[in-house]
N, C-alpha and C positions, 0 to 999 in steps of 0.2 A: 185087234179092232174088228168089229161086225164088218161086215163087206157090203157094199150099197146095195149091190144084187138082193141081200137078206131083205131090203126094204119091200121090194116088188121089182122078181125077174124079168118084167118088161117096163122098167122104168125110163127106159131109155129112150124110148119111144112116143114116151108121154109127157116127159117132162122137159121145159127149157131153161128154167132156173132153178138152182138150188131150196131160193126160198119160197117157191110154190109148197114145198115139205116143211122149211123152218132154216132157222139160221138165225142171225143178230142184226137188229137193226137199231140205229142211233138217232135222237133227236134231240128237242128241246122243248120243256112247259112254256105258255105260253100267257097262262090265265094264273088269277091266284097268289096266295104265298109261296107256291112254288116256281112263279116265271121267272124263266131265265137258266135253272137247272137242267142240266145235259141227263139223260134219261139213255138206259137200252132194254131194248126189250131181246131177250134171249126165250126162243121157240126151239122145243125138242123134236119137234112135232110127231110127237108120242102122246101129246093131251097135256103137256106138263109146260107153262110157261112161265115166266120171272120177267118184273121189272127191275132193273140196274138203276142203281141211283147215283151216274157216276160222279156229283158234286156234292154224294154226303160219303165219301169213303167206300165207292162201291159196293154198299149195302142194297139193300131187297126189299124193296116197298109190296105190290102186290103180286102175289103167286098162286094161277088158278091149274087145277088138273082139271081138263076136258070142262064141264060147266060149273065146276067147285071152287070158290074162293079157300086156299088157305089159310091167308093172312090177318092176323087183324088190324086195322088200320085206325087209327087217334080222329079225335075228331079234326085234329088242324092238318091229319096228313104229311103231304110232302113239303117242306119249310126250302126254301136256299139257304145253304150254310151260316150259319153266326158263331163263327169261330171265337164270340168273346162271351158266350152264353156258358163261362165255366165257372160259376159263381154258383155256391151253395145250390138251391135245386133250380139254375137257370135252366138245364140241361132240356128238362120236362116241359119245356117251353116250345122246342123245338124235337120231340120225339113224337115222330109220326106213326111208332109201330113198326108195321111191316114186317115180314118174314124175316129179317135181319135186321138189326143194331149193329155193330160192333162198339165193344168199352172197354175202352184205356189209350194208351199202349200203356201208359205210365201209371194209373189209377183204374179200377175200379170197384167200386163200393159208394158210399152214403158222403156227401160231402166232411170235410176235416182240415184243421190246421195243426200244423207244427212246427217246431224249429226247421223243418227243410222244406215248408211253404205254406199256400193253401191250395186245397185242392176240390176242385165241385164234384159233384154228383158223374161218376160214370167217366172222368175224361173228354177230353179233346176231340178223339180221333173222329166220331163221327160228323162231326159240324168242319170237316175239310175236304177240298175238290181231290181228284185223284187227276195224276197226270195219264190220257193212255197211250200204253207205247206198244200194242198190238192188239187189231182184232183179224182173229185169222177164222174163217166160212169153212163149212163143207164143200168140199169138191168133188161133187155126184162122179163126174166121167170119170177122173182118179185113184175111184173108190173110196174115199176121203171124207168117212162121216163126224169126226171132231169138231166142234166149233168151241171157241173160246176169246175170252175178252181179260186185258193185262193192263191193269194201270199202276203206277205208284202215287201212293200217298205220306205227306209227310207230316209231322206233330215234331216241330221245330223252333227255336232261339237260338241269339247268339247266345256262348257259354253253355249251350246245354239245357237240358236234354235236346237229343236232333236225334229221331226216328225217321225210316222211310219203312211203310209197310207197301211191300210190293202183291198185289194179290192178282191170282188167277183164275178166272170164275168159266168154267169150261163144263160142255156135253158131248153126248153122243146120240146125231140123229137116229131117232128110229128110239129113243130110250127115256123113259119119264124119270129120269135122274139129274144132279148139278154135284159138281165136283169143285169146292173151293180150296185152293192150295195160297198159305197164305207166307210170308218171308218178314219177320220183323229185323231188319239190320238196325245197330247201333251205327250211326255216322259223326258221333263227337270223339271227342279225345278223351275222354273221363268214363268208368263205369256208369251205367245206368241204368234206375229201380224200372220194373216189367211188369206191367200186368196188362190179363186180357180177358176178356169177357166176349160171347157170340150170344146176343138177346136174342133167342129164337122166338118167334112174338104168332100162336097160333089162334084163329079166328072162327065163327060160324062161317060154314055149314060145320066145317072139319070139326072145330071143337062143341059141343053141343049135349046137350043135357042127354047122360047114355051113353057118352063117347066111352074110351079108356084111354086114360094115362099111362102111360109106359117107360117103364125104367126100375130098375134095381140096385141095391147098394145099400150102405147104410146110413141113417138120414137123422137131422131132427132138426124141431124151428127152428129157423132164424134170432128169434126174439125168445126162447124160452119156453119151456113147457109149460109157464105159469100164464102166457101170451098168447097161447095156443086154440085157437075154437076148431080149426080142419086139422090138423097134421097133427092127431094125437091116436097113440094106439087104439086100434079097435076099429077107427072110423070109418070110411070107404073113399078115401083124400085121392084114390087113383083110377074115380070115376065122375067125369065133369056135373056137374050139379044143375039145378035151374036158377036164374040168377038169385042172389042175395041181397035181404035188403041192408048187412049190418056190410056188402059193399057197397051201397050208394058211396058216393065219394071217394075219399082216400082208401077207405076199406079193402085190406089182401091180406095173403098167408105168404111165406116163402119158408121151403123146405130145402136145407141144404144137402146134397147128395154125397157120400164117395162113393162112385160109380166104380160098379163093376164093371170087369172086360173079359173076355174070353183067351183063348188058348192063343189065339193070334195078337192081341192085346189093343183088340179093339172092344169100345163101348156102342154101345145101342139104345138109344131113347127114341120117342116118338109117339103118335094120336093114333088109335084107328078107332072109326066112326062106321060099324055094321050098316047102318042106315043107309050110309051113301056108297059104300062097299069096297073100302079101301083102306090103308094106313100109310101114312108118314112115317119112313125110317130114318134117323141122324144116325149118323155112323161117323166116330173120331176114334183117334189116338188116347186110349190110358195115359200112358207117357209124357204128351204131349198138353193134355187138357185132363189132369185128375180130377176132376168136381165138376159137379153140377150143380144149376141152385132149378127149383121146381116153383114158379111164379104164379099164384093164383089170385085172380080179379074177378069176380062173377059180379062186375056191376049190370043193373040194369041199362043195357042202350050202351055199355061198356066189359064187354063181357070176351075177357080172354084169359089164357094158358101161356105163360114163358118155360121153355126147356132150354136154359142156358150154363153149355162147356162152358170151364173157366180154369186158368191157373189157380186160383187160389177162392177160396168159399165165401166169395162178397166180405171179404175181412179190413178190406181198406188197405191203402197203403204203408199207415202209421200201426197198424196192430201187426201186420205182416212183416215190418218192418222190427217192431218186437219181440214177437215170437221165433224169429229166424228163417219164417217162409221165404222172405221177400225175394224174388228173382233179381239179379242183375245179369247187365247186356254188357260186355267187353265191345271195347272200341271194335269196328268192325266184324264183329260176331255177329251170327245170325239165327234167330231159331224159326222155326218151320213149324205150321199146323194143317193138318189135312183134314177136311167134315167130306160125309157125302151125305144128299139126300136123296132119295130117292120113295117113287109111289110103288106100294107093294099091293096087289091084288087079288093075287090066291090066296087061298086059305091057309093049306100049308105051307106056303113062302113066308104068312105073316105069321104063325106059330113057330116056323123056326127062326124068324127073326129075335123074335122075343123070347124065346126058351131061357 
């Protein structure tokens, strides 16, 4: 761990609280479709800060580095939870965007029914409060620059399925990074179907006609090469565009990934935008999250980039379920997934990120 000293050798001196440099602080909306939702704001104070959304799953509405929005943000924003928004595409009802979604624990992909139910658009888990059972600050005189925020959230019935996903959403002062460490336990008595999805949801300035898309592996549409207008060989699908009029509306591409990882067996995707002189790096587990899906929307006045880890390649839970992907969760078993993000700034820090 950095030592505070590293911040500034006469800090000591100068400073009386912590959070004059950064740290977490908690509140609540107050206006809006979002009143009444408990909110954190986590400061690296490195120029890299995040809103916590701690009543939709501890997800990430908006994320600015120093005067740059990363995120993109929906036009309805921040919603309070509606836990019964899991109806065909109710979901899109309440997706505000934001630098994180999380989708599933149980589903994610295109709403579907089967003999083992119905299921909406993307799951549950985001339209539920987290409980939190630790925020722990930096402690400058202790030399104690970690800060982090712990709640569990659960996506539960009686009978089954009963998740609790417990997450850890943690930094280091002095460092424009977030480290999410996340725990999905099974808490029923019966196996139970798994999936997970992390919507990373990027926005202007970051994403911007000129930027670059980043990520490697091998890919193809969503919907077919016959369905295809961006994601087809030749084209330049991994350089943001100026919006598009055939996105007004519903209009988008999504390119599904098997991401590569490197010798350590990690993956790397991410934006860098020369302009504003800097890149977003995501960094997860191969192992942990094999796929990626690559989300494009150049609407006009709606105009973002999803780079979203996932178990399994938006396949749903019924095709996954046929094919023999489908994860199941043993009664108290637990699986683990680790992201970091982090703002990269030198040149070559960002060329060997993406090498």
């Amino acid at each position: 761990m950095e030592s505070a000293d590293s911040i500034n050798p006469d800090w000591k001196k100068k400073v009386s609280n912590h959070i004059q440099l950064g740290g977490i602080e908690t509140s609540v909306l107050d206006n809006g479709a979002g009143r009444g939702t408990r909110i954190a704001w986590l400061n690296t104070g490195a120029g890299l800060r995040i809103k916590i959304v701690i009543d939709r799953a501890m997800d990430i509405a908006e994320a600015f580095y120093n005067q740059h929005s990363l995120a993109w943000i929906s036009h309805g924003g921040i919603t309070y939870p509606q836990p019964f928004s899991d109806k065909g595409i109710d979901w899109l009802r309440t997706f505000g965007g934001g630098l994180l979604t999380t989708c599933g624990l149980s589903h994610a992909g295109g709403p579907e029914s089967d003999e083992f139910g119905d299921r909406g658009l993307h799951g549950l888990i985001s339209n539920s409060p987290a409980e939190v059972v630790s925020i722990i600050q930096p402690d400058l005189r202790a030399g104690k620059l970690d800060m982090s925020i712990t709640g569990i959230v659960r996506e539960t019935k009686p009978f089954g399925p009963s998740f609790e996903l417990k997450r850890t959403i943690s930094a280091t002062l002095g460092q424009p990074g977030i480290r999410i460490h996340d725990e999905v336990i099974n808490k029923a008595n019966t196996p139970a179907p798994h999936m997970l999805l992390y919507h990373f949801n990027f926005g202007w300035p970051l994403a911007d006609e000129g930027a670059d898309i980043l990520w490697k592996g091998k890919w193809y549409p969503r919907h077919g090469d016959e369905n295809a207008k961006i994601f087809k060989e030749g084209n330049e699908f991994k350089k943001c565009p100026a919006p598009l009029d055939d996105h007004l509306g519903s209009g988008e591409e999504v390119a599904l990934v098997d991401i590569e990882s490197d010798i350590f067996g990690d993956s790397i995707c991410g934006i860098h935008n020369p302009k504003i002189g800097f890149a977003v790096a995501l960094k997860f587990k191969k192992e942990q999250l094999p796929w990626m899906a690559n989300w494009q929307h150049w609407g006009k006045g709606e105009y973002v980039t999803g780079l979203e880890p996932s178990t399994h390649p938006l396949s749903g839970q019924a095709k996954a379920r046929k094919d023999g992907t489908l994860i199941f969760i043993e009664p108290e078993e637990v699986k683990s997934y680790d992201l970091e993000l982090n703002i990269l700034t030198d040149k070559e820090e960002i060329e060997e990120a993406f090498i």
